[in-house]
C-alpha positions, -999 to +999 in steps of 0.1 A: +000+000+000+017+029-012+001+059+011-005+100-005+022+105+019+052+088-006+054+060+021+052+024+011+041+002+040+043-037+030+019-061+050+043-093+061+027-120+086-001-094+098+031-067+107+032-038+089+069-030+078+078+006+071+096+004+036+112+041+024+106+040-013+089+073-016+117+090+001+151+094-021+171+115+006+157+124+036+152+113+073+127+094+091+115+095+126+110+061+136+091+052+171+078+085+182+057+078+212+018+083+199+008+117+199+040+133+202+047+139+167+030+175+168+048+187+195+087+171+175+075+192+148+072+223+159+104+219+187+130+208+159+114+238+135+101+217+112+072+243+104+099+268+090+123+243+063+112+246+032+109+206+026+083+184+023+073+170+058+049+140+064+033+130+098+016+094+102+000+096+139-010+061+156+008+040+133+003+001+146+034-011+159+043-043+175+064-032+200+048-001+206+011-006+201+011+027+186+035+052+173+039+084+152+066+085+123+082+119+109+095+119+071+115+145+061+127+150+026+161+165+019+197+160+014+210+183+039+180+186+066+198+164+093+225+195+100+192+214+106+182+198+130+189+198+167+187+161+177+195+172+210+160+190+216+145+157+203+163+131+227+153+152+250+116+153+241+116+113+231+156+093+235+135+066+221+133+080+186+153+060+162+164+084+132+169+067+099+192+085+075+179+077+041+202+079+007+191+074-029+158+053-018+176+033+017+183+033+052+221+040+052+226+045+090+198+043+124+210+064+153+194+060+183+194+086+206+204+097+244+190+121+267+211+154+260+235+165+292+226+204+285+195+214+269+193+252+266+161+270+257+144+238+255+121+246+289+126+279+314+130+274+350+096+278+374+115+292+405+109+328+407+135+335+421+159+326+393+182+350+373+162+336+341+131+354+356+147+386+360+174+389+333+150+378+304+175+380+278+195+346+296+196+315+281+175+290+301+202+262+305+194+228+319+216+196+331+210+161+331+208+155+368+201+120+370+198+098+339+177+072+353+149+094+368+158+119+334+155+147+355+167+180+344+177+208+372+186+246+365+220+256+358+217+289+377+197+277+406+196+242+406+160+237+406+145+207+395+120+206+363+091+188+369 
């Protein structure tokens, strides 16, 4: 089945199998957790490339139930985009590379150590409150709990 959006999805054993034929250079964003893909798009910038962009929301998947997938068309697009903002939103995301119709490389990704103007402190009391013109800068405080604390005043993002 070969979907308006230039994807081809093949039917094997009951699993659907995302196959890239549509997309000759490009990425795809592969196990976006459902309903996500909205909020990926408009955090990497997506909204202002001038490519062609398709979203598929609720995708079946096997291992996920459901899932959203990101294509993006484009040779260059991956030095666009800041895969540090999107490990940060999702570190599940696999990101396939696609050259001349295939999956040359997967990266998976990791939650970032510093995010900066990803998400602004809470504490009121923080220079980022007062001093508007600050980056709001962030550190991986503990990996396992993937909490994130202020750089300036240590508070913890909820």
């Amino acid at each position: 089945c070969i979907c308006s959006n230039g994807i081809n999805y093949e039917f094997i054993g009951g699993d659907t199998m995302l196959n890239i034929s549509g997309l000759n250079e490009g990425i795809v964003l592969d196990h976006i957790q459902a309903g996500k893909s909205l909020d990926i798009y408009y955090h990497l910038g997506l909204d202002r490339l001038d490519c062609q962009v398709a979203i598929i929301k609720n995708a079946r998947s096997s291992k996920m139930g459901k899932k959203d997938i990101i294509k993006i068309e484009g040779g260059n697009v991956l030095e666009t985009l800041d895969l540090e903002i999107l490990g940060y939103i999702d570190h599940n995301i696999t990101v396939n590379i696609i050259h001349e119709n295939k999956i040359v490389e997967k990266q998976r990704l990791k939650l970032p150590r510093k995010i900066t103007n990803v998400i602004q402190c809470k504490n009121p009391r923080c220079i980022t409150s007062i001093e508007q013109e600050l980056p709001n800068v962030f550190y991986l405080s503990d990996e396992k709990a993937e909490t994130y604390r202020c750089m300036y005043c240590d508070e913890k993002h909820e």
